[in-house]
C-alpha positions as CSV (number, residue, x, y, z in Angstrom):
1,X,0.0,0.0,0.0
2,X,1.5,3.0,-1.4
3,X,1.3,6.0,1.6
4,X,2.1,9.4,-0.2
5,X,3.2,12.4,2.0
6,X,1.2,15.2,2.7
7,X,1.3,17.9,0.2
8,X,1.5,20.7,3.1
9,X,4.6,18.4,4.8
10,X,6.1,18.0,1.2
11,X,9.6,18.7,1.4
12,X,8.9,19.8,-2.2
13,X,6.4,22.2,-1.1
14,X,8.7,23.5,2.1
15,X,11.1,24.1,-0.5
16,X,9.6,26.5,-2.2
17,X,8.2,28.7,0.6
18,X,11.8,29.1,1.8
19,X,12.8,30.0,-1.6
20,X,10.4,32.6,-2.3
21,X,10.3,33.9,1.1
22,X,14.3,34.4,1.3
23,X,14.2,35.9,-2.3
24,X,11.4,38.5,-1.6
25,X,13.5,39.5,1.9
26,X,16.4,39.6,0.1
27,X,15.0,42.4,-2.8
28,X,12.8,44.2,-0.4
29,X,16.3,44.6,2.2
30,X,18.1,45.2,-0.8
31,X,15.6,48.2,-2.2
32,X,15.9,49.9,1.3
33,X,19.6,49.8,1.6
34,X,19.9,51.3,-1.7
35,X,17.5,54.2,-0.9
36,X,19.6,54.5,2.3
37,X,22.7,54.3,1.3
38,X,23.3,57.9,0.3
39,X,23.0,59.4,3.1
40,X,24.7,56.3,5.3
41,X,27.5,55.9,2.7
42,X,28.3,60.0,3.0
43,X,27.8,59.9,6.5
44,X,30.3,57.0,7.1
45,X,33.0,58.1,4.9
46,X,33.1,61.3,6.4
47,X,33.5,59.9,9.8
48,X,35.9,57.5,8.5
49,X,37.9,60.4,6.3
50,X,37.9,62.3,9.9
51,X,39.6,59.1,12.0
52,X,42.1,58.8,9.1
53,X,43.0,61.7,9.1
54,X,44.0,62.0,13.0
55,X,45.3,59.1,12.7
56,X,48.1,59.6,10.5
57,X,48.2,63.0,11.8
58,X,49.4,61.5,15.4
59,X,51.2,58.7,13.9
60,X,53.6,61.1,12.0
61,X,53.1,63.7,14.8
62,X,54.9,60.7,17.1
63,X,57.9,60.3,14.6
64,X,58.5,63.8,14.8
65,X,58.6,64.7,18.3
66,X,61.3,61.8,18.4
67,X,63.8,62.2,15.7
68,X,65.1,65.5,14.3
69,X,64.8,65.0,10.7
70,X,62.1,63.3,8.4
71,X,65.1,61.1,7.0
72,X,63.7,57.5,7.3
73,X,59.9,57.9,7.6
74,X,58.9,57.1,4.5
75,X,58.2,53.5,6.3
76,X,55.9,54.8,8.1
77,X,54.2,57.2,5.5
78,X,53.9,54.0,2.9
79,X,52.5,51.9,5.7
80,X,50.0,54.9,6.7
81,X,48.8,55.3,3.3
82,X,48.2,51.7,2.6
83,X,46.3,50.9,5.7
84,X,44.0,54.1,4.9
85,X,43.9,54.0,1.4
86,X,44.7,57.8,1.0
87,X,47.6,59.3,-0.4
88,X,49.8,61.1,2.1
89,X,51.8,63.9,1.2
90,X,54.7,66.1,3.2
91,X,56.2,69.4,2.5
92,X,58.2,72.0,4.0
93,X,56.2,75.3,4.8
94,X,57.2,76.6,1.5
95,X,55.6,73.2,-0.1
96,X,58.8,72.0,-1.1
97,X,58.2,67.3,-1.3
98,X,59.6,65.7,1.8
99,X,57.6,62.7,1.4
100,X,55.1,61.3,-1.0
101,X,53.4,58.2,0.0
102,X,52.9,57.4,-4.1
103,X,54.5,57.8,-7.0
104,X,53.6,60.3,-10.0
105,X,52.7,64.3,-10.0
106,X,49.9,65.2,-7.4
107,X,47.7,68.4,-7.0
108,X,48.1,69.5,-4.0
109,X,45.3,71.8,-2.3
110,X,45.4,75.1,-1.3
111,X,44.9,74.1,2.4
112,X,47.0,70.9,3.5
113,X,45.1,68.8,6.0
114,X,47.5,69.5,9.0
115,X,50.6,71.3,10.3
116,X,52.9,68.6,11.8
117,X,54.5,70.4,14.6
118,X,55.6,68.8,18.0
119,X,55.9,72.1,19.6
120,X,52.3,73.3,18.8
121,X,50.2,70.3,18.5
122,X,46.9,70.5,16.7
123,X,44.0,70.0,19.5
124,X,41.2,69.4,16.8
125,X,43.2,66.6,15.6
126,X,44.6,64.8,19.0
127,X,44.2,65.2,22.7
128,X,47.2,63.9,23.4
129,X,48.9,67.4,24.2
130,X,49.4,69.3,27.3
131,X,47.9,72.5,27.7
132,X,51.2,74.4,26.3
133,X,50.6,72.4,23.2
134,X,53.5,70.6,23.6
135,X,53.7,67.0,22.4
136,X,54.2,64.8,25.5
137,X,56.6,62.6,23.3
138,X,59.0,65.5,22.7
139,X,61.1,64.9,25.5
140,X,65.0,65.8,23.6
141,X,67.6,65.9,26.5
142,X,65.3,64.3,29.0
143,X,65.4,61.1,27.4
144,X,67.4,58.6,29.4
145,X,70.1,56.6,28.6
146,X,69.3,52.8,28.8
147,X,71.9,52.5,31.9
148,X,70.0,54.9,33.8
149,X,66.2,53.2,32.5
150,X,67.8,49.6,33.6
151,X,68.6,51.6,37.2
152,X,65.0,53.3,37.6
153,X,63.4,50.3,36.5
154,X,64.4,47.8,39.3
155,X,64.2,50.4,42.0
156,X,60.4,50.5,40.4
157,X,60.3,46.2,40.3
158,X,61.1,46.6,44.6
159,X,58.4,49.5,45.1
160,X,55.7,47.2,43.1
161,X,56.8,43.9,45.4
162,X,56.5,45.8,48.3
163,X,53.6,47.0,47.5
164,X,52.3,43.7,46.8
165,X,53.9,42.0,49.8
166,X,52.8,44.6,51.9
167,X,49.4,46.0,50.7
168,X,48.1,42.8,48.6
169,X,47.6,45.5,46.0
170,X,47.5,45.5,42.5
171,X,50.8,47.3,40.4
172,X,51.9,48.2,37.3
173,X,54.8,49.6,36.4
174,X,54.4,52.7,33.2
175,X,57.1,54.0,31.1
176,X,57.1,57.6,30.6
177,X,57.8,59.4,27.4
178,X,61.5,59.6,28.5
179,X,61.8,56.2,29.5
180,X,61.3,57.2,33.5
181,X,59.3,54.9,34.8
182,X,56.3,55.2,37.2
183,X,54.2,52.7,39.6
184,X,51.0,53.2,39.4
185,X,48.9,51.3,42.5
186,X,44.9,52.5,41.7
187,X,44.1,50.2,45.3
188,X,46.1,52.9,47.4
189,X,46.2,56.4,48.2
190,X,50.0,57.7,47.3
191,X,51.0,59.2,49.9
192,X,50.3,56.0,52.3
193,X,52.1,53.6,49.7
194,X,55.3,55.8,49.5
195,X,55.6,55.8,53.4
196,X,56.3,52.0,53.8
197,X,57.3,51.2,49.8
198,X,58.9,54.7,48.7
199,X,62.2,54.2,46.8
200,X,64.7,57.2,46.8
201,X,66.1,56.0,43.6
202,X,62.9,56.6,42.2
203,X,62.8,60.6,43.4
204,X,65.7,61.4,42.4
205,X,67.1,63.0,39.5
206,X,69.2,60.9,36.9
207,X,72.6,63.2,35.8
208,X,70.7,62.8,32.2
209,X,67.5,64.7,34.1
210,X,69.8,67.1,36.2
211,X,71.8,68.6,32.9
212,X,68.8,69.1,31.0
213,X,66.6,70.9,34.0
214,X,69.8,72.9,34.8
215,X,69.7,74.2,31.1
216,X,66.0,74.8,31.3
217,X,66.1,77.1,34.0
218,X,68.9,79.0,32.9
219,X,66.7,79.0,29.5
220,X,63.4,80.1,32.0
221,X,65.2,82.7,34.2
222,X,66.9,84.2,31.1
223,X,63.6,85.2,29.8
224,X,62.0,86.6,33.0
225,X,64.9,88.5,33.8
226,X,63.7,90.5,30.5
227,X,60.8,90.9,32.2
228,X,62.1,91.7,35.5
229,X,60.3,88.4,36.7
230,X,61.5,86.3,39.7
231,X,63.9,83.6,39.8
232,X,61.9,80.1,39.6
233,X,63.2,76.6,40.4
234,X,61.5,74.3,37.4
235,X,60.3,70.8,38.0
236,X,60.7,67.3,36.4
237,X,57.0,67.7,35.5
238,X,57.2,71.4,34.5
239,X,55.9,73.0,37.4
240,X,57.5,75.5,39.0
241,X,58.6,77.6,42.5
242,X,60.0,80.9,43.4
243,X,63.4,80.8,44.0
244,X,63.4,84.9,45.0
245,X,61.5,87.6,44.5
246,X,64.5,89.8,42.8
247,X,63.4,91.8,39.9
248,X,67.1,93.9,39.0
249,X,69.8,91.8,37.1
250,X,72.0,92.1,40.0
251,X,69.3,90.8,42.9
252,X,68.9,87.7,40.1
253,X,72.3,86.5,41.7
254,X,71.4,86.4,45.2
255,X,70.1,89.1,46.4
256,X,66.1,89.4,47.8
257,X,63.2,91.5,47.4
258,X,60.0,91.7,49.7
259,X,57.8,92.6,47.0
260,X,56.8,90.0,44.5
261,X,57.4,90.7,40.4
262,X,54.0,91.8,39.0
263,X,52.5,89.9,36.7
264,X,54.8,86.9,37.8
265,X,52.0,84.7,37.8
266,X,51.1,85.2,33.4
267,X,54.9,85.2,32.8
268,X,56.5,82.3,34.5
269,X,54.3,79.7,32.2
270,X,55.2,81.8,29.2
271,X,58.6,81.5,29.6
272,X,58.6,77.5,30.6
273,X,57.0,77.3,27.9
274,X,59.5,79.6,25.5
275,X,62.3,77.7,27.3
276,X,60.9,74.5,26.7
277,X,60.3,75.4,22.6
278,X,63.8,76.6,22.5
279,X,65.2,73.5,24.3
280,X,63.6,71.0,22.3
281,X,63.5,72.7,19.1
282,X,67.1,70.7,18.0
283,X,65.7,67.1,18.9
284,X,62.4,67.2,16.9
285,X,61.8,67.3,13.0
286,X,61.3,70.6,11.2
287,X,57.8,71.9,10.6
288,X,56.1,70.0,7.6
289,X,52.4,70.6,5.8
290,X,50.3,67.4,5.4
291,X,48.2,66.3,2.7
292,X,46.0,63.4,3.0
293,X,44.1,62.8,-1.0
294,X,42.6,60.5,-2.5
295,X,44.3,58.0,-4.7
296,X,41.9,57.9,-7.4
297,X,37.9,58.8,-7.4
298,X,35.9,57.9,-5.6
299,X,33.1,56.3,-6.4
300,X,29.4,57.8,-6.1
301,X,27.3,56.4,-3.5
302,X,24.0,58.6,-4.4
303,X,21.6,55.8,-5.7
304,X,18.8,57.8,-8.6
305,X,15.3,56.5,-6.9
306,X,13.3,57.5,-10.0
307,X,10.2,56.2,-11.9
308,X,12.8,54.4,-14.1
309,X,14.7,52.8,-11.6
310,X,11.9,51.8,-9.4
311,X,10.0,49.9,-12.7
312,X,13.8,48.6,-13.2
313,X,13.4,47.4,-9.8
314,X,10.2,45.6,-10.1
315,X,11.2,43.9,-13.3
316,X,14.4,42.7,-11.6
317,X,12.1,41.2,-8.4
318,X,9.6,40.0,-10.8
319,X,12.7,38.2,-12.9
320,X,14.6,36.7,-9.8
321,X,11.5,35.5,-8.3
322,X,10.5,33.4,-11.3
323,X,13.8,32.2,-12.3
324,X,14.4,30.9,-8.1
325,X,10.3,29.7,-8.0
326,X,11.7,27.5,-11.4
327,X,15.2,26.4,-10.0
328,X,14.1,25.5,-6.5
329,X,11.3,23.4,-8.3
330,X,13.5,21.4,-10.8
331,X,16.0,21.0,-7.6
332,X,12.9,19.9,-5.4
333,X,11.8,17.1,-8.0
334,X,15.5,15.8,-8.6
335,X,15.8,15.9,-4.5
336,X,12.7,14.2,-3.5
337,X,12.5,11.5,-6.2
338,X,15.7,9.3,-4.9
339,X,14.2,10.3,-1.5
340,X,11.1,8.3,-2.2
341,X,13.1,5.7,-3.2
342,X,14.8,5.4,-0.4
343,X,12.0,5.8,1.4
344,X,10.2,3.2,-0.4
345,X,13.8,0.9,-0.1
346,X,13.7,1.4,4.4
347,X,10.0,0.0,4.6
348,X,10.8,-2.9,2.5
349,X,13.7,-4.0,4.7
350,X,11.7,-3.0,7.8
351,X,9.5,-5.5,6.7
352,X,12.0,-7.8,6.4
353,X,13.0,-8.1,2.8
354,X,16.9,-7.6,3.5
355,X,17.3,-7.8,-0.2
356,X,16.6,-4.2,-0.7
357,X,18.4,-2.3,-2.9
358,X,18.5,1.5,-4.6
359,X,19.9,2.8,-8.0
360,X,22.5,5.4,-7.3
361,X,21.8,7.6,-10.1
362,X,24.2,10.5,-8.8
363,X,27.5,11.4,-6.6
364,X,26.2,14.0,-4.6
365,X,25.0,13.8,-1.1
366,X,21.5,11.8,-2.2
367,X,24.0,9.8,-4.3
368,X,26.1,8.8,-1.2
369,X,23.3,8.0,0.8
370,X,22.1,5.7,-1.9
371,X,25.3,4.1,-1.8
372,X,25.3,3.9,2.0
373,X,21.9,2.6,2.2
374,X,23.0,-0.2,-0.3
375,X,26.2,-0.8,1.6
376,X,24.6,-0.8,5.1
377,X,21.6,-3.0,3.2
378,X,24.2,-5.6,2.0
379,X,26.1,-5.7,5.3
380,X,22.4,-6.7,7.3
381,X,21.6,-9.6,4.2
382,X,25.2,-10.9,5.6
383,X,25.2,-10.7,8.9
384,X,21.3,-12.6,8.5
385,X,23.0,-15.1,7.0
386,X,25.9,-15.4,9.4
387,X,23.0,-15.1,12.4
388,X,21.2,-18.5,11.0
389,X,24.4,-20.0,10.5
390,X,25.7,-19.1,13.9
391,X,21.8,-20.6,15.4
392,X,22.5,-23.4,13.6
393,X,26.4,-24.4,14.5
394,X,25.4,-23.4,18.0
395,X,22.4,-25.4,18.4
396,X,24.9,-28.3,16.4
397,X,27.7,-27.8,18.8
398,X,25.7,-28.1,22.2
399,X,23.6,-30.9,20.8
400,X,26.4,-33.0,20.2
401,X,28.0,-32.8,23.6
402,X,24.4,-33.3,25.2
403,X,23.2,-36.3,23.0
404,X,26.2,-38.2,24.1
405,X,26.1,-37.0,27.8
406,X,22.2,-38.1,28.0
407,X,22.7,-41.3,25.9
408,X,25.9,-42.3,28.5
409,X,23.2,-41.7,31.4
410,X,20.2,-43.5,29.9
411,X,22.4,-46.6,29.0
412,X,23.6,-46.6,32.8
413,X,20.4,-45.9,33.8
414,X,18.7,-49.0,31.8
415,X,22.1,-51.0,33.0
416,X,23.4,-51.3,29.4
417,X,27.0,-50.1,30.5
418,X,28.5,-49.9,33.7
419,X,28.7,-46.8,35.6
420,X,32.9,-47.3,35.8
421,X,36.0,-44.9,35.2
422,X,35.8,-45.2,31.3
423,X,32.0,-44.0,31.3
424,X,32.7,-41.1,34.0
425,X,36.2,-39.7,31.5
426,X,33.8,-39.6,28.6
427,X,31.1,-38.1,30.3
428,X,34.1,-35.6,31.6
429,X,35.2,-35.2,28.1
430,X,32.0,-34.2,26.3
431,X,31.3,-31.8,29.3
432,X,34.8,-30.0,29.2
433,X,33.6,-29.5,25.4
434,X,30.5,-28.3,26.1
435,X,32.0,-26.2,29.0
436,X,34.7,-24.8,26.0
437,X,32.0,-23.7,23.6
438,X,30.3,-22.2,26.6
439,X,33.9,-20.1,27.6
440,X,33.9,-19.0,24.3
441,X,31.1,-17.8,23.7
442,X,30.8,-15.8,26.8
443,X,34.6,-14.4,25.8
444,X,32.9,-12.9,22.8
445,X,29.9,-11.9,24.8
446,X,32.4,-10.1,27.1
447,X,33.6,-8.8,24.4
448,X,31.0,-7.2,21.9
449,X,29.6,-5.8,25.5
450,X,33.4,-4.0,25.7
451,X,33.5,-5.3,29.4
452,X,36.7,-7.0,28.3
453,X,39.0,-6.1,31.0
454,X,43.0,-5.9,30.3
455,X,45.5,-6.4,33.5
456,X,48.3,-4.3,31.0
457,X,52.0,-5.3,31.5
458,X,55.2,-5.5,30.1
459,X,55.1,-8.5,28.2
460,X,58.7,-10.0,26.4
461,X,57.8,-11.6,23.1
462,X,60.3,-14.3,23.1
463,X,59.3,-15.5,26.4
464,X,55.5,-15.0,25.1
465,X,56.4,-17.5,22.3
466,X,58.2,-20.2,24.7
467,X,55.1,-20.1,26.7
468,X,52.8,-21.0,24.1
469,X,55.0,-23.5,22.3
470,X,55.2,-25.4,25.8
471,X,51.8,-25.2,26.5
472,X,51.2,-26.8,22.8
473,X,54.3,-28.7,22.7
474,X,52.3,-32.2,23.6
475,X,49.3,-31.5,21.5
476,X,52.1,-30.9,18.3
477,X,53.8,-33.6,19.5
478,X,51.0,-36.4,19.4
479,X,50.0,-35.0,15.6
480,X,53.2,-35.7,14.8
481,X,53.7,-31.5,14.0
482,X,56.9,-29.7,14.7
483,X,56.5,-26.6,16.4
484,X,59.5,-23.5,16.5
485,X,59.8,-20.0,18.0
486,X,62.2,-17.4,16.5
487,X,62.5,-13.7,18.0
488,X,64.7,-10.9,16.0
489,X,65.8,-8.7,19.3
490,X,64.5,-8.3,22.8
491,X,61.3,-6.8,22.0
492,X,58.5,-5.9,24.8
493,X,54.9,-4.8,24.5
494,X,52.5,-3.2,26.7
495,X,49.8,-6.4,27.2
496,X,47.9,-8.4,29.5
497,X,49.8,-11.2,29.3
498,X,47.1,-14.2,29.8
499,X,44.9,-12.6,27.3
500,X,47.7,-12.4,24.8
501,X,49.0,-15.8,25.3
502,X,45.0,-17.3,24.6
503,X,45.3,-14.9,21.6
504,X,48.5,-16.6,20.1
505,X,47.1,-20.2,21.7
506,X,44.3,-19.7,19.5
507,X,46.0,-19.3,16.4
508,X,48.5,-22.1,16.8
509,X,45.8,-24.7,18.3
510,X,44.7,-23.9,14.7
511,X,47.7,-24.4,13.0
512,X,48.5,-27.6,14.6
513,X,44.7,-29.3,14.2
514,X,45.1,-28.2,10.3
515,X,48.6,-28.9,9.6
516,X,49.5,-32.9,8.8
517,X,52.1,-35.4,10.4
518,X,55.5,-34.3,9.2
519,X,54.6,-30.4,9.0
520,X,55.3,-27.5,10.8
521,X,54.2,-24.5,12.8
522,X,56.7,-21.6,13.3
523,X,55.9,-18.6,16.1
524,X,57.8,-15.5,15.4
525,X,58.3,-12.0,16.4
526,X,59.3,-8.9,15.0
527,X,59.9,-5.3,15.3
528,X,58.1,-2.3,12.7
529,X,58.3,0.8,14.1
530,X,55.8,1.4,16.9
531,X,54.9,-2.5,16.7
532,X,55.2,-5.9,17.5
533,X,54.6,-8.0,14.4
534,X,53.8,-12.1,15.7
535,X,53.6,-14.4,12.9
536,X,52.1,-18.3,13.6
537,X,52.8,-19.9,10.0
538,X,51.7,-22.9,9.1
539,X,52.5,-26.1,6.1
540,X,49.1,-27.0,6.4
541,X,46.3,-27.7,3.2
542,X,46.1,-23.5,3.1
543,X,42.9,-21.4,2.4
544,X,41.6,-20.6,-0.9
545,X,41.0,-16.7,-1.3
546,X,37.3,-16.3,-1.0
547,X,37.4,-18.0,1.8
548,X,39.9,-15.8,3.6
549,X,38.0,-13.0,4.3
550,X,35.7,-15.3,6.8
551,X,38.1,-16.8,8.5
552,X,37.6,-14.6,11.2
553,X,34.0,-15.0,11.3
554,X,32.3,-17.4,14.4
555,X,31.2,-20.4,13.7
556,X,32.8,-20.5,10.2
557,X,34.9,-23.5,9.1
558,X,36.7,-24.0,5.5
559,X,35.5,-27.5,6.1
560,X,31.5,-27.8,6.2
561,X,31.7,-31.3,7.7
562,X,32.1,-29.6,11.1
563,X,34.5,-32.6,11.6
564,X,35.7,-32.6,15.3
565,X,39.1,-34.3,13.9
566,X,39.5,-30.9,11.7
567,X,37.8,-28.2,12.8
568,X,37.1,-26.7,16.3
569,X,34.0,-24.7,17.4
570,X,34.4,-22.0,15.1
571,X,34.9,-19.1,17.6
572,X,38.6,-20.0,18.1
573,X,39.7,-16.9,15.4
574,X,36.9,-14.9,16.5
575,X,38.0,-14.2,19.6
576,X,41.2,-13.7,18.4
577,X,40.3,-10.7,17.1
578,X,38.3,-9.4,19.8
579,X,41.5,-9.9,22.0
580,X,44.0,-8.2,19.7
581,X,41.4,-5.1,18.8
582,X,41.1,-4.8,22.8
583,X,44.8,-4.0,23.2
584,X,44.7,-1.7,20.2
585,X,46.3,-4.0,17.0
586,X,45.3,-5.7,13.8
587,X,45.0,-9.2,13.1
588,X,45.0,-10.6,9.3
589,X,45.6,-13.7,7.4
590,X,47.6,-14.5,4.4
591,X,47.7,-18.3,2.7
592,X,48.6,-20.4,-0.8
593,X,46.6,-23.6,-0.8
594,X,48.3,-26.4,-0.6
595,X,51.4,-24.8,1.0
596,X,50.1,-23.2,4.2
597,X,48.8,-20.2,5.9
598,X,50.1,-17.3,7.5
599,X,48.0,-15.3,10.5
600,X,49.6,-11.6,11.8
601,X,49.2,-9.9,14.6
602,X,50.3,-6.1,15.3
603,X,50.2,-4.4,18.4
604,X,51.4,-1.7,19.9
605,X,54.6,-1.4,21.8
């Protein structure tokens, strides 16, 4: 009975709807962005044109309160002109090139952009300026030698651990400018930090700082004494004291006055700043004019909303909407139709037909699954197969052992056969085979479960090999089978030991059962790498290749006879492979009919 779905849950249908809905979102968002980009699009790249501009106004502004010529910024002016995308231009006052950022003739404006001068910084551009206009990275003679900033900075390291020790405070330690360094405690009031933590090395004055405020002053009192000001002491951080109140040239040396200089108060700051200007003036580049342009037009963000455009518009939606309607329907159909099929393909093996199959008509992902589904479909007809086999061989192998335990009883029982020594060591025999089919089949249980547990150790192959071999010596010995071991090295593995010796047991319990009188079995070990290679090789009859890869399948045997003489229970290789997967190897099988097998394990050292 064919069940269709829906048409309002048709993925089909769902489809669509998202289609159309994304494409009519996407031209109606699309329509009002346009009609606001104008004004957006001016708006932005004015504010943008503004932040560019200050910021290669302060980035050059930097370079030149540091170095005293332009010589070697053209680094910086590339660099600045290719992270902004404008052209950046320098020139002396008298607009003669210093730097150009590009190559080729440029127009230069009547007004440049900026005035790069340390000494009388631009405040519309950066507020990064003290209130004399000096830039704070102008510092000329002040800036101290790395001898004296290795000196101030360890006496600042012992401040900041006292402070730490002592206050549980946070620090940091700041670099000034002139490489004087500072530490800054935001947890603590000053004043009660310094009394415990205060460093003299710190408050005093390096020689570096003492030369240049000694020429400052003179530079400071020189110009009040023009203006019969008083003598001032000047500061590390520019402020300043009276010294005297002298306002002659000869009271300047020495001498006192009780009456302070008028107008001392407007000319002292003047003249620390004139001192400052005529101190520094030597350690900072020379004036230049910046020009920030444009490296080609600009393109026009002003969108025409007319009649024209707007029936442009609606032809355009009209156009998308059919040509998406058309390709989300063709898409649809090609997507649900190998959907149905394996749709159709799931309930038939739900129902139990494990012989249901596909066509893969494609590579893409419905293609994949096809193959998947096909793969995965195959897989379950085997494993049916190998489940009703595996029934059957179980039911076969604990039949056997029970028929002859029950028959044994009955005949004693009836009094056929007496209940002696020979009747109890067969009745032994058929129950220690029942009780082996039983161990290993719970092994496997164990197994597939993962409750497998490993005691890990360190495990010598060669003596791994002995082991075995003298646990099968007697077993090779009555079939008349000569059994070797051969080790290349001292070689040791991480294992659990008993596990790993049932693994190898396994294998040459196999070997011996198939392998005539006259042959041989041969255990070695090698080394590859990161692993332990153990080969068990046998001169038995061989396996043909399509049988080889079931060999490790339970309850399979090359022989069908399930002959107790040649073949085992069947899970002997099976859980072989559980045991060497459960200490993280490999197990595989190699064999020439007629001349003997090969089986391989790998593990990990």
């Amino acid at each position: 009975m064919r069940r269709d779905v829906p048409l309002r849950r048709s993925l089909l249908l769902r489809l669509l709807a998202v289609s159309v809905l994304v494409s009519v979102c996407s031209i109606v968002a699309t329509a009002w962005l346009t009609v606001r980009s104008t004004t957006v699009a001016i708006q932005q790249e004015q504010g943008q044109a503004l932040a560019d501009d200050a910021r290669i106004y302060d980035e050059l502004l930097g370079y030149a309160a540091g170095h005293s010529t332009w010589k070697g910024a053209d680094k910086t002016v590339r660099l600045l002109a290719q992270q902004t995308g404008h052209r950046v231009t320098l020139t002396t006052e008298d607009r003669r090139p210093v730097l150009d950022s590009d190559s080729g003739p440029s127009s230069l404006p009547a007004k440049p952009t900026a005035v790069i001068e340390p000494l009388a910084v631009d405040t519309a551009l950066t507020a990064a300026s003290s209130s004399d206009r000096i830039d704070p990275r102008a510092v000329g003679p002040f800036r101290l030698p790395r001898k004296e900033r290795d000196e101030l900075h360890t006496a600042a390291l012992r401040t900041a651990a006292c402070l730490r020790d002592n206050f549980r405070t946070i620090t940091k330690i700041v670099d000034g400018p002139s490489g004087r360094p500072r530490v800054e405690t935001p947890a603590l009031n000053p004043d009660f930090s310094t009394t415990r933590c205060a460093s003299p090395a710190l408050d005093e004055l390096t020689p570096t700082e003492v030369k240049a405020l000694t020429r400052l002053n003179k530079l400071v009192n020189a110009c009040l004494a023009h203006q019969a000001g008083p003598i001032v002491k000047v500061g590390l951080d520019f402020t300043w004291g009276e010294v005297t109140t002298a306002v002659t040239g000869d009271d300047r040396t020495g001498g006192r006055s009780t009456t302070p200089a008028k107008g001392s108060e407007v000319s002292v700051p003047i003249c620390i700043t004139t001192g400052r200007h005529e101190q520094l003036a030597p350690y900072v580049a020379p004036t230049a004019l910046l020009f920030v342009s444009s490296r080609g037009g600009a393109a026009s963000t002003i969108f025409d909303f007319s009649p024209a455009n707007q029936a442009r518009i609606a032809g355009v939606t009209a156009l998308v909407l059919l040509i998406t309607m058309t390709v989300t329907v063709l898409a649809g159909i090609r997507l649900v139709r190998p959907l149905r099929a394996l749709t159709g393909a799931a309930r038939r093996m739900g129902e139990g037909d494990v012989t249901a199959r596909v066509k893969v008509t494609g590579g893409d992902e419905i293609g994949r699954l096809a193959t998947a589904f096909n793969a995965m479909s195959e897989r379950r007809e085997q494993l049916e197969e190998l489940r009703r086999a595996m029934v059957s061989d179980v039911a076969h192998e604990l039949r056997t052992p029970l028929s002859n335990i029950r028959g044994w009883l009955e005949a004693a029982e009836d009094g056929v056969v007496a209940p002696d020594r020979t009747l109890m060591s067969s009745l032994l025999e058929e129950a220690l085979l029942l009780q082996h089919v039983i161990d290993d089949l719970q092994d496997l249980a164990m197994a597939d479960a993962g409750e497998l547990r490993l005691r890990r150790e360190r495990v010598n192959a060669a003596d791994l090999l002995a082991q075995v071999a003298t646990a099968h010596g007697g077993s090779a010995d009555t079939a008349g089978v000569t059994l070797s071991t051969r080790s290349e090295g001292d070689l040791e593995l991480l294992a659990d030991p008993v596990r790993l010796r049932q693994a190898v047991g396994n294998l040459v319990s196999n070997a011996v059962r198939h392998t005539p009188a006259g042959g041989t079995v041969g255990l070695s070990a090698r080394g590859e790498g990161d692993q332990v290679v153990i080969d068990v090789a046998d001169t038995g009859a061989g396996i043909a290749a399509e049988d080889l890869p079931m060999v490790f399948e339970r309850f399979w045997r090359a022989e069908k006879s399930r002959n107790r003489q040649t073949g085992g229970s069947g899970l002997g290789l099976s859980i072989v492979r559980k045991l060497v997967e459960a200490h993280g190897g490999t197990v595989s099988a190699t064999s020439v009919v007629g001349a003997g097998s090969v089986f391989t394990l790998r593990l990990p050292v």
